[in-house]
Structures are given as structure tokens and as C-alpha cells.
C-alpha positions as CSV (number, residue, x, y, z in Angstrom):
1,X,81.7,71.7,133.6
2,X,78.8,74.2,133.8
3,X,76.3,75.5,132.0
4,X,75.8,79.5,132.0
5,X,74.0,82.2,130.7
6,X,77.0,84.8,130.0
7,X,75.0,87.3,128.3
8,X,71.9,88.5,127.7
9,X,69.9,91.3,125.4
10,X,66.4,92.8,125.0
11,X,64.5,94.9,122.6
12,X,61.7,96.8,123.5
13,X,59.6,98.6,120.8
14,X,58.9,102.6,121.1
15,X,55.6,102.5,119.9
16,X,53.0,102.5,123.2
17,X,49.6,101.0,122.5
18,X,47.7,101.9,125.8
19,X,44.2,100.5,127.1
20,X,42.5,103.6,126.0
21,X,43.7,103.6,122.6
22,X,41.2,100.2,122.2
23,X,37.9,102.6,123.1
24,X,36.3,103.0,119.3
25,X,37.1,99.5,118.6
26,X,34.2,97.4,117.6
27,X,35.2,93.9,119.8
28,X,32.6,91.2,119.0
29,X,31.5,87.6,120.2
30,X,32.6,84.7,118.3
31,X,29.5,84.5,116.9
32,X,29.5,88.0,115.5
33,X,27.3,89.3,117.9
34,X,27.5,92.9,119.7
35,X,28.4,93.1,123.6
36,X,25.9,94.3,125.5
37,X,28.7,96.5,127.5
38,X,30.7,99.6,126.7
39,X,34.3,99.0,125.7
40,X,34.7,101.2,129.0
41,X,33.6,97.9,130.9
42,X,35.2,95.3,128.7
43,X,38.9,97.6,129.1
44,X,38.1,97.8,133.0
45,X,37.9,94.2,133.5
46,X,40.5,93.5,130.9
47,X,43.1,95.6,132.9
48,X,41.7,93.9,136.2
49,X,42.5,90.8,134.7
50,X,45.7,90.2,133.0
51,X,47.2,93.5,134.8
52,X,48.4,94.8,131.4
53,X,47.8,98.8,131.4
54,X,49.4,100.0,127.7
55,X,51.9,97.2,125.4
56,X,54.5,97.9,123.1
57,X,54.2,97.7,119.4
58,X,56.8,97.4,116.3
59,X,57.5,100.4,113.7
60,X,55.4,99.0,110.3
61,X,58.8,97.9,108.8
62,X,59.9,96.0,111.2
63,X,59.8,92.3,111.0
64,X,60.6,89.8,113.9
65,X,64.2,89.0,112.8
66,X,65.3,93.1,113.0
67,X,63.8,92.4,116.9
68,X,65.7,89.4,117.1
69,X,68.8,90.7,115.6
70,X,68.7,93.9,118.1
71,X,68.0,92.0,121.2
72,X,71.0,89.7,119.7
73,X,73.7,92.2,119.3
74,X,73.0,93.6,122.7
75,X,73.5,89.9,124.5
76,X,77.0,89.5,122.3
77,X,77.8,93.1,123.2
78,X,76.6,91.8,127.0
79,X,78.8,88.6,126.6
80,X,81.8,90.0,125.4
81,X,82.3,86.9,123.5
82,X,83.0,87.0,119.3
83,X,80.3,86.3,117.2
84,X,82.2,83.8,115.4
85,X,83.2,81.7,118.0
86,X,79.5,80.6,118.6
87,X,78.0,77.2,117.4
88,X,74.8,77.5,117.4
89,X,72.1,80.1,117.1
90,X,68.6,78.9,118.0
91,X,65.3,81.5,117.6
92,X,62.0,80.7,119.0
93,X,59.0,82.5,117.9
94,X,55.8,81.1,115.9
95,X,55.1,83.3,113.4
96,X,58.2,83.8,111.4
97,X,58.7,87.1,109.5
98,X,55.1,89.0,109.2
99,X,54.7,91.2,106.4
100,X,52.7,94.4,107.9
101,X,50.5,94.9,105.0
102,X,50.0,91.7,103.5
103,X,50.3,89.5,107.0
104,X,51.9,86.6,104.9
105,X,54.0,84.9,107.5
106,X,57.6,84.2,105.8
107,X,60.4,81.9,107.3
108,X,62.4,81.0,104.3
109,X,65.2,81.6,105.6
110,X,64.7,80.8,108.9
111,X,64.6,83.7,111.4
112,X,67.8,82.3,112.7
113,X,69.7,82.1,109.8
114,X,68.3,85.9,108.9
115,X,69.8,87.0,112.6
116,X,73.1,85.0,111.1
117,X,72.9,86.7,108.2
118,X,72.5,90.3,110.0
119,X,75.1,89.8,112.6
120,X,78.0,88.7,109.5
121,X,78.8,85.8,110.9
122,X,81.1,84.0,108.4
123,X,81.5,81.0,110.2
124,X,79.8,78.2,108.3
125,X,80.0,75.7,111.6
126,X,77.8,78.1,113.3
127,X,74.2,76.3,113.0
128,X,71.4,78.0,112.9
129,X,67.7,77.2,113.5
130,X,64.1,78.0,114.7
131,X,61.6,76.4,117.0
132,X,58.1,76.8,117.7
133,X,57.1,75.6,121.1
134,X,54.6,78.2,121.7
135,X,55.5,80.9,124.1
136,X,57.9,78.2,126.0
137,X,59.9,78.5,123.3
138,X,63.0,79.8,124.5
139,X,63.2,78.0,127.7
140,X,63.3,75.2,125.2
141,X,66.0,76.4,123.1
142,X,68.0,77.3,126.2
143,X,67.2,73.1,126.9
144,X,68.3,72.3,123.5
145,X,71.6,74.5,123.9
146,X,72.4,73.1,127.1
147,X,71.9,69.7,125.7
148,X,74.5,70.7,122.9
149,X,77.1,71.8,125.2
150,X,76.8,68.9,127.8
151,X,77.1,66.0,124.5
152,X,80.3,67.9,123.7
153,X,78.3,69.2,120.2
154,X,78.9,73.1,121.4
155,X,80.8,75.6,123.6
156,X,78.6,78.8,123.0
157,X,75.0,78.8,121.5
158,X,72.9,82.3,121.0
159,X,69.0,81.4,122.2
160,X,67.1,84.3,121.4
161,X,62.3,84.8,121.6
162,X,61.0,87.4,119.5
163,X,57.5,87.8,118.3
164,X,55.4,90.3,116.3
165,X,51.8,89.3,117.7
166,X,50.7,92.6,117.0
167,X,50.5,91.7,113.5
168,X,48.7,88.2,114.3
169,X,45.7,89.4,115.8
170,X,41.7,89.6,114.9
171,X,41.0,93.5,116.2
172,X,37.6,92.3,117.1
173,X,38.4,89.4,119.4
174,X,39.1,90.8,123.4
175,X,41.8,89.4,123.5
176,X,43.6,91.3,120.7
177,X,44.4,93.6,123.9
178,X,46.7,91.4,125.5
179,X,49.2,90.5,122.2
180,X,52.7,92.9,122.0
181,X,56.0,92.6,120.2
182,X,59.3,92.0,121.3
183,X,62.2,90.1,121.3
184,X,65.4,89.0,124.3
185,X,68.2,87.1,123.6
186,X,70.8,85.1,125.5
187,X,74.1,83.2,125.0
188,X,75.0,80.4,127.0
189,X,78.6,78.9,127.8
190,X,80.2,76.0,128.9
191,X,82.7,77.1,132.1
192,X,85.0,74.5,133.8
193,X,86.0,74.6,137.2
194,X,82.7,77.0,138.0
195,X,79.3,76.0,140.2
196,X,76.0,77.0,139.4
197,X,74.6,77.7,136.3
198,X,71.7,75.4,134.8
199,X,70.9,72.6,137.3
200,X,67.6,71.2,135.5
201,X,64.8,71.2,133.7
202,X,61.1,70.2,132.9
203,X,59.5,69.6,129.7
204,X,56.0,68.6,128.9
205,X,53.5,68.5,126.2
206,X,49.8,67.8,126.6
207,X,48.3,67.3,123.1
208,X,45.1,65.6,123.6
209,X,42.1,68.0,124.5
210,X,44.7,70.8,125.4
211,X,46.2,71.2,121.5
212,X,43.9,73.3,120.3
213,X,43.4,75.8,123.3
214,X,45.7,78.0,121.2
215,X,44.9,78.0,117.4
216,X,44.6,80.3,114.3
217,X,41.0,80.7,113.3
218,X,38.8,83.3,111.2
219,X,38.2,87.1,112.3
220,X,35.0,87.2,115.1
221,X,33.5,89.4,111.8
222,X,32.0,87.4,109.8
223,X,32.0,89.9,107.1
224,X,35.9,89.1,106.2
225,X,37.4,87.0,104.2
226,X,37.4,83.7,105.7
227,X,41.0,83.0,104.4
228,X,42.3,85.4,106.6
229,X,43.8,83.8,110.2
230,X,44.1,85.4,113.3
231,X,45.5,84.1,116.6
232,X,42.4,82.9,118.7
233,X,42.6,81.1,122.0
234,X,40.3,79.3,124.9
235,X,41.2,81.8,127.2
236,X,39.6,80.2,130.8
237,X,41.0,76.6,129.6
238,X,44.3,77.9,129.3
239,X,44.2,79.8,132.6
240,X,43.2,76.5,134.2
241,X,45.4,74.3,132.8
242,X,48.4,76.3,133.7
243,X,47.2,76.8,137.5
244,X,47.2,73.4,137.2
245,X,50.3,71.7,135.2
246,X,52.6,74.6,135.6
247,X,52.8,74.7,139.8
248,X,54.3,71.0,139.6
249,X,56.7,71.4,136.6
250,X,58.3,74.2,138.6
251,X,58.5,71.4,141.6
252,X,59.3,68.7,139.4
253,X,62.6,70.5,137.9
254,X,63.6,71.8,141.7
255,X,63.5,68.6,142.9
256,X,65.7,67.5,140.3
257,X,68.6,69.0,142.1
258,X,69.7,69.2,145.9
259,X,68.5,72.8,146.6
260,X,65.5,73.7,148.9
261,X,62.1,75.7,148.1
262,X,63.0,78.3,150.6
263,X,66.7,79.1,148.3
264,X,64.4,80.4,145.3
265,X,65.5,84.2,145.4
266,X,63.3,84.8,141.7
267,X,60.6,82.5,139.7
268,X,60.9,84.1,136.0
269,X,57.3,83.2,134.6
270,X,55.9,83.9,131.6
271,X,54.2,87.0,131.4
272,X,50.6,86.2,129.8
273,X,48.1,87.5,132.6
274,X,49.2,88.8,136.1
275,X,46.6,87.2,137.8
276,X,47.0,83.9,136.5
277,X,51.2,84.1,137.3
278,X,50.3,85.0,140.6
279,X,47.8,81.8,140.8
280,X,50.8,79.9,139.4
281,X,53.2,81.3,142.5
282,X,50.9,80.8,145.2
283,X,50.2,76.9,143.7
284,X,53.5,76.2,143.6
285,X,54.7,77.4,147.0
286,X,51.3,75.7,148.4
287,X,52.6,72.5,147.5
288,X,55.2,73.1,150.1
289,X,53.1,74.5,152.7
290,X,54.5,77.5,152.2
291,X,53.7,81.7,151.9
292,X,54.8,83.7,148.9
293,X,57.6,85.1,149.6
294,X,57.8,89.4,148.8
295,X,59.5,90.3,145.5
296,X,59.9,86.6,144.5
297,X,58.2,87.2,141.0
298,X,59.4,90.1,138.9
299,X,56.6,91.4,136.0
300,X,56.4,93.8,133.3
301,X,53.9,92.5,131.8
302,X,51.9,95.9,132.9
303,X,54.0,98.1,130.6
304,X,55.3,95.4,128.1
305,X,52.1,93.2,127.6
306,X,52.6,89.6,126.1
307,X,54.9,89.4,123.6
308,X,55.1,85.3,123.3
309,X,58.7,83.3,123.9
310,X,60.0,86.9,124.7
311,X,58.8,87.8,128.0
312,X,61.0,85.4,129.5
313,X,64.4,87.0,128.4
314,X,63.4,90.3,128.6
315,X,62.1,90.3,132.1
316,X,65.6,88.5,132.5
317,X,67.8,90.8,131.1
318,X,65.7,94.1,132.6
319,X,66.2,92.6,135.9
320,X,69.9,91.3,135.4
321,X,70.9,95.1,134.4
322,X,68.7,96.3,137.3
323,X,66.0,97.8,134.9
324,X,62.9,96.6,137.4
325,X,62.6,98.1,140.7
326,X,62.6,96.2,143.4
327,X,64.5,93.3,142.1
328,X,67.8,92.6,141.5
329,X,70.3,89.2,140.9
330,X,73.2,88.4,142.9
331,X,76.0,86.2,142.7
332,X,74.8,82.3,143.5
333,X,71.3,83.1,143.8
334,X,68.8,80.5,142.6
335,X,66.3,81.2,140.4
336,X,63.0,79.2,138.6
337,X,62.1,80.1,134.7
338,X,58.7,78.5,133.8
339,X,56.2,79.1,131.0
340,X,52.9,77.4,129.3
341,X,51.5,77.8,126.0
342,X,50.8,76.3,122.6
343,X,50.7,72.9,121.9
344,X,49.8,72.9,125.3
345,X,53.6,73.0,126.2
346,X,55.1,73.6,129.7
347,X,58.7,73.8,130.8
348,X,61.0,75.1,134.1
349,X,64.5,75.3,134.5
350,X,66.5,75.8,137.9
351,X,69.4,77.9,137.1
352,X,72.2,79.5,139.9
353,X,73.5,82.7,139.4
């Protein structure tokens, strides 16, 4: 028996939020303090940076579970399987159901059981819950899922990411430029008698000085409410942790099975900041000696920005339906996913088409 992913769904926002459309905002220091350079600069170097040109954004009624619900119904569409036939439905995100005008964060229901719920599944044996594992998140539910099916718990699970971060953000903070919304989904079977599928994977959490690189603090204006809690992070430390852990996760879980560096065809990474992927890519193929190889690391992050635990599945599914030029999947390639973030997490998985 084998573990595959037999479907898989995206949803991408309409609304575009590009670079420019950040010019009249006032960003500030953590202290409060004024920058002593145009926005002008700060966008420039921004864009240099993280590679991210415009992001997309969610219509003011729409809460994470419609995204995950949408990006849902296309991977069961995708699948071909019946709803009610799955076992499992697992949603990472990490802010639940945000409320556009009053930001209060809501997951009672879970997301999950709200995507349940939405797709009329009557089936009472079909489980459903969330994690939060920081933008890893569903890497780790597609661990979890495979974990199910391999004990003999499951057959099919649903693992979907979906965020709103646009709706978690202090619009004073830089960084506030990078967050976007969006959601991917994938279900994953058990097939007898077939190769590939998942081979391994890597998990890791580093909780000592590293937990709070990522955190929810109080708005850079020290005029608001101090109740109020925006997403903040340590931008440089997370940068250099992830050069750092992410390289050898993604050697760690290859290792793990009997296939060779130079059979990689695509490394999936999360998309948070171009350059720092590219660090990531070049780290990990330097532990083998080795060059980057051309077209071995789709992005999108340029047009989609970071939107959390669903970068992974969306860059997956635009590239499975041969949405991102240049790059394509074929029959018994072998791919890397790997991701960092919150908690400070870190996973990979080596999967064969």
C-alpha cells in the first residue's frame, strides 16, 4: 500500500493589493517612531527582498472557511472521489474565522467541521479537525493523514491551508506588506499495488529562544488600543533560522528513502520571502556539493504574496494543472515539500508522483 495525493484544489482571491497601493501609508518603528525614508524606499527594498510585487486579498465577507471550502470542492471535484466516502477532514490555518470589522478570531466550530458542514457531508464517521502548526501546517496535516491511513484508521482524508492574514495585520508594521489570503486543499488515498506516493517525512519543533520569533503583539502606534493584536514577527531571526534548520530537514527526510539528490525534479517551499527560499535551495543542494539545478523551485509568491499553510497547496495544485510556466509534474517524478514557521516548526516530505 501507498500513500497519494489524488486530488488537489486552490482558491485564489480577486481582490489585488499591489506594492503601490502601500505609498500613503504611515509604517512606523516599533517604538512609534517615524522612518527617516520615503515609503518609495521602504517598498523598493521590500520588493527587492521578499520578491512579492502585488498579493491577493479576500472580499470583506469572506471568512477563512468559504476559502477553505472553495479550494475543497475543487480538490473533490479534482479527485473524483465522493464526499462521503472520506474519513477525515483536517484544516490548518492559525487564525480561525476572522470577522472583517470586529477582527474577533472565531473557531467554534472548528474550520473543519464548518468545511464539513458546507460540503453536506452526512457522514458522521467523517472526523473532522484543525491544527495550528504555523505556516507548516499542512504539510503536517498531510503527516497526520498519512499516519491515519498507514495504522489502518483511514482510506481518504481531505487536508486543506487557508488563511485570512490580511485581516491579522498592524498597517503600520513593514511587514504588513508581505501577509495575503488564500486557501489549497488536497485529498489523499491509500492505493494497493501502486509505487510512489509519500516516501517520508521530517518534523521538528524548536521552542526555546525560537517560539516567540512569531507572535501577536500591540499595533507599532502607540495611540491604539493596546487590546488590539496584530501578527508581529523577528523578521532577520526567522530568516536565519530557516537558512539554517530548513536545508537539513529537507536532507534528513530524503535520506529517509533510497532515492538520490540528483532525482529531485521540484522542491515545493513555502512561499514567505524569495530570497530567503532561494537561500534555503542553494543550502540544501550545498550539502551535497552540488549546483541548483534550473526550474527546480516553482514560486508565486510574486503575484500571490504569503498567504500562511496555503502556499504550499496552491503552488501545488497551479503547477499540477500546469498553471506556472515553466514547470510542470510528470508521472514518477520526485518531489521535496518543506516549510518553517511558528512555533518555530519545520517539516519536509519526499513524495513520487
Amino acid at each position: 500500500m501507498s500513500v497519494h495525493i489524488t486530488g488537489s484544489g486552490s482558491f485564489i482571491p480577486e481582490i489585488v493589493k499591489k506594492n503601490q497601493d502601500f505609498i500613503n501609508v504611515e509604517f512606523l518603528n516599533p517604538d512609534g517612531s517615524k522612518f527617516d525614508v520615503s515609503n518609495e524606499v521602504i517598498i523598493k527594498k521590500f520588493q527587492s527582498i521578499t520578491g512579492i510585487e502585488e498579493r491577493r486579498y479576500v472580499s470583506k465577507n469572506d471568512l477563512t472557511s468559504d476559502l477553505a471550502y472553495s479550494s475543497a470542492k475543487n480538490a473533490l471535484i479534482d479527485s473524483g472521489i465522493n464526499s462521503e466516502s472520506l474519513d477525515y477532514i483536517i484544516v490548518a490555518h492559525n487564525f480561525g474565522d476572522i470577522n472583517s470589522n470586529s477582527r474577533q478570531s472565531d473557531v467554534l466550530p472548528s474550520i473543519a467541521s464548518r468545511v464539513k458542514n458546507k460540503l453536506e457531508i452526512k457522514n458522521p464517521n467523517c472526523v473532522c479537525y484543525d491544527i495550528i502548526f504555523g505556516c507548516p501546517g499542512w504539510i503536517e496535516g498531510i503527516i497526520q493523514a498519512k499516519a491515519f491511513i498507514t495504522a489502518g484508521l483511514a482510506k481518504k482524508c481531505l487536508v486543506i491551508g487557508a488563511e485570512t492574514l490580511s485581516r491579522t495585520y498592524d498597517v503600520h508594521d513593514r511587514d504588513s506588506m508581505i501577509y495575503s489570503d488564500g486557501a489549497g486543499a488536497t485529498v489523499i488515498e491509500s492505493k494497493e499495488n501502486k509505487d510512489g506516493g509519500i516516501l517520508s517525512h521530517k518534523s521538528c519543533t524548536y521552542s526555546n529562544d525560537e517560539a516567540y520569533y512569531l507572535f501577536c503583539g500591540n499595533s507599532f502606534d502607540k495611540k491604539k488600543n493596546g487590546n488590539d493584536k496584530y501578527i508581529k514577527m523577528h523578521g532577520h531571526k526567522i530568516y536565519e533560522f530557516a537558512i539554517s534548520h530548513v536545508p537539513q530537514a529537507l536532507k534528513d527526510c530524503l535520506e529517509m528513502t533510497s532515492k538520490s539528490i540528483i532525482d529531485v525534479k521540484k522542491i515545493f517551499l513555502h512561499q514567505a520571502n524569495e530570497k530567503m527560499d532561494q537561500a534555503i535551495v542553494e543550502r540544501f543542494y550545498k550539502l551535497y556539493d552540488l549546483e541548483v539545478p534550473s526550474h527546480v523551485m516553482p514560486m508565486c509568491i510574486r503575484k500571490l504574496g504569503n498567504s500562511s499553510v496555503a502556499t504550499i497547496p496552491t503552488l501545488f495544485d497551479l503547477v499540477r494543472k500546469n498553471k506556472l510556466e515553466n514547470h510542470e509534474l510528470k508521472k514518477g517524478d520526485l518531489i521535496l515539500f518543506g516549510s518553517v514557521g511558528a512555533g518555530m516548526n519545520v517539516n519536509a516530505i519526499t513524495y513520487q508522483i
